[in-house]
C-alpha positions in Angstrom: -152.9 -73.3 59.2 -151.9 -72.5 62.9 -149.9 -69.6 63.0 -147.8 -68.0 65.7 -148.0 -64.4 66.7 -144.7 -63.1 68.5 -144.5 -59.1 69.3 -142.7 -57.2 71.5 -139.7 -54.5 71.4 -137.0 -56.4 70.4 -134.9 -54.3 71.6 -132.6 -55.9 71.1 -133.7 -59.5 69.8 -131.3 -62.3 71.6 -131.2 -66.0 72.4 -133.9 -66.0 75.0 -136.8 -64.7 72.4 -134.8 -67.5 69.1 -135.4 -70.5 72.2 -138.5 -69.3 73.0 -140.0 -68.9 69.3 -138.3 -72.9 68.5 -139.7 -74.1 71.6 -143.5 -72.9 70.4 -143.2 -74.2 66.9 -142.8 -77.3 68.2 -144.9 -77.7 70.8 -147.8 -76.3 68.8 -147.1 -77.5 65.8 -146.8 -74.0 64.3 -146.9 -73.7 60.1 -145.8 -70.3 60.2 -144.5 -68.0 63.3 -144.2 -64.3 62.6 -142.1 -62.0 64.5 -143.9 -58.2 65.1 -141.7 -55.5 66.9 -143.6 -52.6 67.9 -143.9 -49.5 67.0 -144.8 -48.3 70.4 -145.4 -50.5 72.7 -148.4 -49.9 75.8 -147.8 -50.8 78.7 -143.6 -49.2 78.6 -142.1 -46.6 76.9 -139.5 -47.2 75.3 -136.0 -46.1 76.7 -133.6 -43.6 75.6 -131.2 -45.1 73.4 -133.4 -47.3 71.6 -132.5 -47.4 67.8 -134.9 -46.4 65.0 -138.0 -48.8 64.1 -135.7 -49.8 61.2 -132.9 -50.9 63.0 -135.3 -53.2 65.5 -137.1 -54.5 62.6 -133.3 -55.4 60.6 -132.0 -56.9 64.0 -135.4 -59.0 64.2 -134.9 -60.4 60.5 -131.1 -60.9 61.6 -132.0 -62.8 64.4 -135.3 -65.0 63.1 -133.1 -65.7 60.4 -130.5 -67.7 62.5 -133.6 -70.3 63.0 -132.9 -71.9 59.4 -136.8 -71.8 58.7 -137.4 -69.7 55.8 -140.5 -71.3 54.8 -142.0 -71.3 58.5 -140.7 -68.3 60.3 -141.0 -64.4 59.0 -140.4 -60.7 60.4 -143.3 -58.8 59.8 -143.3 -54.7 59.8 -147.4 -54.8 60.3 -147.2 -52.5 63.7 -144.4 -50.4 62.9 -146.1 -49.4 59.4 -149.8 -48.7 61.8 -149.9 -45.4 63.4 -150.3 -45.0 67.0 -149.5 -47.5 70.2 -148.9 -51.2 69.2 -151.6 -52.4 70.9 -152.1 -56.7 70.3 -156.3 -56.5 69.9 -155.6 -54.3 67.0 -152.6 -56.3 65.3 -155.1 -59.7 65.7 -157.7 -58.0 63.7 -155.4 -57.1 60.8 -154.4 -60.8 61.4 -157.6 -62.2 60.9 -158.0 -59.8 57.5 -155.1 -61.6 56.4 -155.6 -65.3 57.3 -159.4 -65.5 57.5 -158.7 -69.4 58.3 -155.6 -69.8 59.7 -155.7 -70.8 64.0 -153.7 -67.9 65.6 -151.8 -68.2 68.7 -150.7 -65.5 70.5 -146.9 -66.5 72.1 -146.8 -64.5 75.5 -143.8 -64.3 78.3 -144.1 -65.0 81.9 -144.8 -61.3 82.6 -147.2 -60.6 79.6 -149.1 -63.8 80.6 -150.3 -63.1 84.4 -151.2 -59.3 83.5 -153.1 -60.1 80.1 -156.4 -59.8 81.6 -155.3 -55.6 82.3 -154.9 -55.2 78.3 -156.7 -53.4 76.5 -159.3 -55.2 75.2 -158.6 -58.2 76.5 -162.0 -60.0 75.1 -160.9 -59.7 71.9 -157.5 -61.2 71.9 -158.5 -63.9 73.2 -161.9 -64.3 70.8 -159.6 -63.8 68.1 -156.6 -66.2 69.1 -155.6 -68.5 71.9 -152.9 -68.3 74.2 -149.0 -69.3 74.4 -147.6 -68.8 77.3 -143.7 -69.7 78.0 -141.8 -69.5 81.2 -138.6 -67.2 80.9 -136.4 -67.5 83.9 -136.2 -70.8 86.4 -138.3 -69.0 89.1 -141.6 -68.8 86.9 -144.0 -70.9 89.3 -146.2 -73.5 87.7 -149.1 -72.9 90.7 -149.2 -69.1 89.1 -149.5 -70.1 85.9 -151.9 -72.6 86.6 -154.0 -70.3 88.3 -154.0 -67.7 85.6 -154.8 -70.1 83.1 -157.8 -71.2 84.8 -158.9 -67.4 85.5 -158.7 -66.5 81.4 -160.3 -70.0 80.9 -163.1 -68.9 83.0 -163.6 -65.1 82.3 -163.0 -64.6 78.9 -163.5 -68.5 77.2 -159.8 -68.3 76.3 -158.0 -71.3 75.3 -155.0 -71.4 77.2 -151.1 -73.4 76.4 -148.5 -73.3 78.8 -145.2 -74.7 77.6 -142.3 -75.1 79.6 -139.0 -74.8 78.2 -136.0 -77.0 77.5 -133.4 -74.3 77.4 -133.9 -71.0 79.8 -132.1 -68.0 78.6 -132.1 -65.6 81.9 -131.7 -62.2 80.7 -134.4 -59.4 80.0 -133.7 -56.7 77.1 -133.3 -54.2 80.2 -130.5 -56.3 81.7 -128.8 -57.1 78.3 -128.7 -53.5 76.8 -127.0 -52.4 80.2 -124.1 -55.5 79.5 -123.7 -54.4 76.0 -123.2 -50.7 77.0 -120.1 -52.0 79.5 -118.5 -54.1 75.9 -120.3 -57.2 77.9 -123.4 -59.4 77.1 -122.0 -60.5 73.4 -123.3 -64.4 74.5 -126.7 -63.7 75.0 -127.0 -62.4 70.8 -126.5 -64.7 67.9 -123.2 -63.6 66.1 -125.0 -61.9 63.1 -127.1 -59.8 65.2 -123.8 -58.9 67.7 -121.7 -57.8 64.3 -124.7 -55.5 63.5 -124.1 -53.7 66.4 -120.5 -53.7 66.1 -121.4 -52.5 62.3 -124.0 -49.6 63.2 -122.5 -48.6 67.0 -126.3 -49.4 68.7 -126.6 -50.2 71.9 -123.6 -48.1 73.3 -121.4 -51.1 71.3 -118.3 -49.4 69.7 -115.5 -50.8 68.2 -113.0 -49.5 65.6 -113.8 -51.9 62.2 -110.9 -52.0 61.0 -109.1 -53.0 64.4 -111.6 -55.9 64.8 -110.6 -59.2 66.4 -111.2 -62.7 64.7 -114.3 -63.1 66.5 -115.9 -59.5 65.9 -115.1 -59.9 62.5 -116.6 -62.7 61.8 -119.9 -61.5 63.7 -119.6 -58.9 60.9 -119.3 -60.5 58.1 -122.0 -63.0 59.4 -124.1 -59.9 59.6 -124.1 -58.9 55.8 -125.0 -63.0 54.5 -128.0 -65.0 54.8 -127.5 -67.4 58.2 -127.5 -70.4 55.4 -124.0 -69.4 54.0 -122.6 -69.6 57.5 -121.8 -72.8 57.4 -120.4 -72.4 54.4 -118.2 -69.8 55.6 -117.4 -71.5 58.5 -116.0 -74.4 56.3 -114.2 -72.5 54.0 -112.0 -70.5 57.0 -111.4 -74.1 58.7 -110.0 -75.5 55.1 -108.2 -72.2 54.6 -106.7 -72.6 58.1 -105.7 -76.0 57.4 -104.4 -75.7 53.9 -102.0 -72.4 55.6 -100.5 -74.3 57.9 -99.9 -77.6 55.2 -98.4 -75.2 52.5 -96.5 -72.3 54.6 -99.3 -69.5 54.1 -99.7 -67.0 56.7 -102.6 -68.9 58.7 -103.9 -65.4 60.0 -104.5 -64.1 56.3 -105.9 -67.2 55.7 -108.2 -67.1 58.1 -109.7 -63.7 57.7 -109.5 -63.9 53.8 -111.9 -67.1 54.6 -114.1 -65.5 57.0 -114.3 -61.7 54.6 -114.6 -63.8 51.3 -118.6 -64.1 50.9 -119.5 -61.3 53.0 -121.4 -59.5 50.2 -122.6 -62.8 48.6 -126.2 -61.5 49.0 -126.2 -58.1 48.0 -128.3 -57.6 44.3 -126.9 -55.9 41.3 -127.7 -52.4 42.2 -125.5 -52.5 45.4 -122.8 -54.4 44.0 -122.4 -52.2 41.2 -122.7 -49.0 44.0 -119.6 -50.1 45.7 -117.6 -51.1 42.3 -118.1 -47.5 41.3 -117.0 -46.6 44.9 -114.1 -48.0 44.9 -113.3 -47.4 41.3 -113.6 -51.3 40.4 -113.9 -51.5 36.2 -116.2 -54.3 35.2 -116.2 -56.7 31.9 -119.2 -57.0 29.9 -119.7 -60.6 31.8 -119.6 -59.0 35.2 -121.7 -56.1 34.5 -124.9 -58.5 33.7 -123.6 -61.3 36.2 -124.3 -60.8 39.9 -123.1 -64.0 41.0 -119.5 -62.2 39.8 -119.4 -59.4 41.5 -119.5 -60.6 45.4 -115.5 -61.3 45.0 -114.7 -58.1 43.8 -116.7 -56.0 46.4 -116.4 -58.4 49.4 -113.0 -57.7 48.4 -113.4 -54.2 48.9 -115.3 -54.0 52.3 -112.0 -56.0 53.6 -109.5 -53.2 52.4 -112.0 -50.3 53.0 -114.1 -51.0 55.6 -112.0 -53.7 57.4 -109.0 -52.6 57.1 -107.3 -55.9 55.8 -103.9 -56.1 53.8 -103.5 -56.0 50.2 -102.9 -59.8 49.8 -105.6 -60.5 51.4 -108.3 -58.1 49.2 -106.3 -60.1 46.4 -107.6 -63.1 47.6 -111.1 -62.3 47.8 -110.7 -60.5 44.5 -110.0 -63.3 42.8 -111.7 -66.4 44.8 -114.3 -66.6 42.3 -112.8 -67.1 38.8 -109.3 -67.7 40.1 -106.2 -65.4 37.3 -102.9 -66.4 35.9 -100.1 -66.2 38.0 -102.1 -66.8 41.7 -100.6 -66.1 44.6 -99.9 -69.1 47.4 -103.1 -66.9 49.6 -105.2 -66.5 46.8 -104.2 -70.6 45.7 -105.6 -71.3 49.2 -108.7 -69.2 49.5 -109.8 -70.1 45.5 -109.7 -74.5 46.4 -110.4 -73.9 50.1 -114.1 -72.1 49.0 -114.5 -74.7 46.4 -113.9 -78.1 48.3 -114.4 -76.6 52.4 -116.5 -79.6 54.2 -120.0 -79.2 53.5 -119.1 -79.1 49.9 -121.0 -82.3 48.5 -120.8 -83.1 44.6 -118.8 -85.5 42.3 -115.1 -85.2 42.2 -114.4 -83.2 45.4 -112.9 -86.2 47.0 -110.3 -86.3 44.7 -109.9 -82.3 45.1 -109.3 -82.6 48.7 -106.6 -85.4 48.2 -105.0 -83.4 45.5 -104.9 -80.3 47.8 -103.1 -82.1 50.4 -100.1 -83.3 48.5 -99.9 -81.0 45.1 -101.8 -77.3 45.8 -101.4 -76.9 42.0 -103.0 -79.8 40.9 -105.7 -79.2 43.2 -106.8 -75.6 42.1 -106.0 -76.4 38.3 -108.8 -79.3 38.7 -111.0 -77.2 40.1 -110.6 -74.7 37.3 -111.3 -77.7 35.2 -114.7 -78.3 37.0 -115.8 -75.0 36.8 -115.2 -74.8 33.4 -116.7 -78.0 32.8 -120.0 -76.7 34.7 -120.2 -73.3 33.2 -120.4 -75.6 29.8 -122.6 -78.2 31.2 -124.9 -75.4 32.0 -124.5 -73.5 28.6 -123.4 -70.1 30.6 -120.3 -68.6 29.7 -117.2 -69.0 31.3 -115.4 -65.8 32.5 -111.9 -65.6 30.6 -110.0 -65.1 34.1 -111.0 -68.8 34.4 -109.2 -70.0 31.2 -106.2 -68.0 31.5 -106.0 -69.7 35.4 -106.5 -73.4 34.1 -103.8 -72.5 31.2 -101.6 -70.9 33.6 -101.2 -74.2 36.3 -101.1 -76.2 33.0 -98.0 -74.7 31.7 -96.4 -74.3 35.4 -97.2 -77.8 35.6 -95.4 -78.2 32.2 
């Protein structure tokens, strides 16, 4: 197995570290990269303002997770759990403990690479794993890297990469922590790991949440899911949007409905029952043991609470997963939009999307037909909400 070792502060994680980290796997033909912020890094302090090792470490996960590589890329905590200075000889041992066999490569910016020899211990890092080095800004000069290489190669045995990359991201941490603190800087992050900020004020990035434009908002909510549902959400906002403007919903609700309506998809039981008891939300038997239930009715809730949205609109999310009798033309929208939005894939959502366009009705009473018909396909209940929706657009239907 060749695995990639990236430290460093993180502080904060941004495009320039993502490129880098893609450009590596590939080249080297990586079967698993891990991320390692430090704990304390050697050769800097770090500077006032920096968040808790906690923070760094969820921003790194944020941001690693925006690759799409679950089964290749990972965050690991090994240095900020290891007392002391975060020093690289000492995480490559406790490497080598853990993957006796694997090939490590140690994944090393333009700085980092033409000072390694001044680390400590320098001999063994380079025993213990060979070198990745990748250029970071358009000036890095190929004769000095050339020339480094050659003087590791020599003194210490070390094998030696040097990979040049596609796309250049020019910013440091330094320079990028200074933008944010101006309200500047947002297109050097990945969304998800810019709404964090917004969400926990690091970074010297304040904004009121529940005054939030379309764009910080959905940074947020991108921030609370899983980077594969983002596409997802992505869809169901453009379907929403388009099925507003078709059926003379308020396109604005419909759009922040859409981008609000999954944003606690991934939170387990214990949290989603936390924030039903917060906000006083009484749960069936069905929802209290199913988890996949509960994401409408407290996504529903950060939108009123946290996010300040309108009533209609926490209706909408409230109800986008099981649909009710009498639906609203929003909640209409957001219930088919979510269940037929473009990457949807699976037989029958054809005919949902023709439906939609010239009978809203039809459209969301078929899909409560399909869901029922799943549920029963599947042998798992189906929640009574469901029924009384399908029985509802029948008889409106007449």
């Amino acid at each position: 197995m060749k695995l990639g070792i990236y430290g460093g502060s993180f502080n904060p994680p941004h495009r320039g570290h993502l490129a880098a980290a893609r450009t590596a796997i590939d080249a080297l033909g990586l079967d698993k990269l891990l991320f390692i912020p430090a704990a304390l890094p050697p050769h800097k302090a770090l500077p006032a303002g920096t968040p808790p090792a906690q923070e760094r470490l969820r921003l790194t996960e944020i941001a690693a997770d925006t690759l799409l590589l679950p089964k290749q890329v990972e965050v690991s905590s090994l240095e900020l759990e290891r007392p002391g200075k975060s020093y690289t000889a000492d995480t490559l041992r406790q490497l080598r403990g853990q993957y006796p066999d694997a090939q490590l490569w140690l994944l090393v910016g333009t700085d980092m690479f033409l000072s390694l020899q001044t680390w400590r211990e320098p001999e063994t890092i380079m025993a213990l794993a060979g070198i990745c080095a990748f250029s970071r800004a358009h000036a890095d000069r190929d004769a000095a890297f050339a020339a480094q290489a050659e003087l590791l190669q020599k003194t210490y045995g070390a094998q030696v990469r040097v990979i040049h990359q596609p796309e250049i991201v020019e910013i440091s941490s330094t320079q990028l922590r200074e933008r944010l603190a101006k309200g500047e800087g947002q297109e050097y992050l990945p969304p998800s790991v810019y709404g964090y900020l917004l969400r926990r004020g690091l970074y010297g990035v304040q904004a009121d949440l529940k005054r939030l434009t379309d764009q910080q908002l959905r940074a947020c909510s991108y921030s609370m899911m899983r980077a594969k549902r983002i596409a997802h959400v992505k869809g169901t906002e453009e379907e929403a949007v388009r099925l507003a403007q078709r059926w003379g919903a308020d396109v604005e609700k419909a759009r922040r409905a859409a981008i609000l309506h999954d944003c606690t998809k991934y939170y387990e039981m214990e949290e989603q029952l936390k924030i039903c008891r917060q906000y006083g939300i009484v749960l069936d038997d069905l929802e209290q043991k199913a988890v996949k239930l509960l994401h409408s009715k407290t996504g529903a809730c950060m939108a009123r609470y946290v996010y300040g949205q309108e009533d209609d609109i926490y209706e909408a999310i409230f109800w986008h997963t099981t649909g009710k009798a009498d639906m609203s033309l929003l909640e209409k929208i957001l219930y088919i939009a979510d269940y037929m939005e473009p990457t949807r894939d699976f037989p029958g959502v054809e005919r949902l999307r023709e439906l939609a366009g010239r009978d809203l009705d039809a459209a969301v009473l078929a899909g409560c037909e399909m869901s029922i018909a799943e549920m029963a396909e599947r042998g798992l209940p189906v929640h009574p909400n469901t029924i009384r929706a399908r029985d509802w657009l029948k008889h409106q239907k007449g």
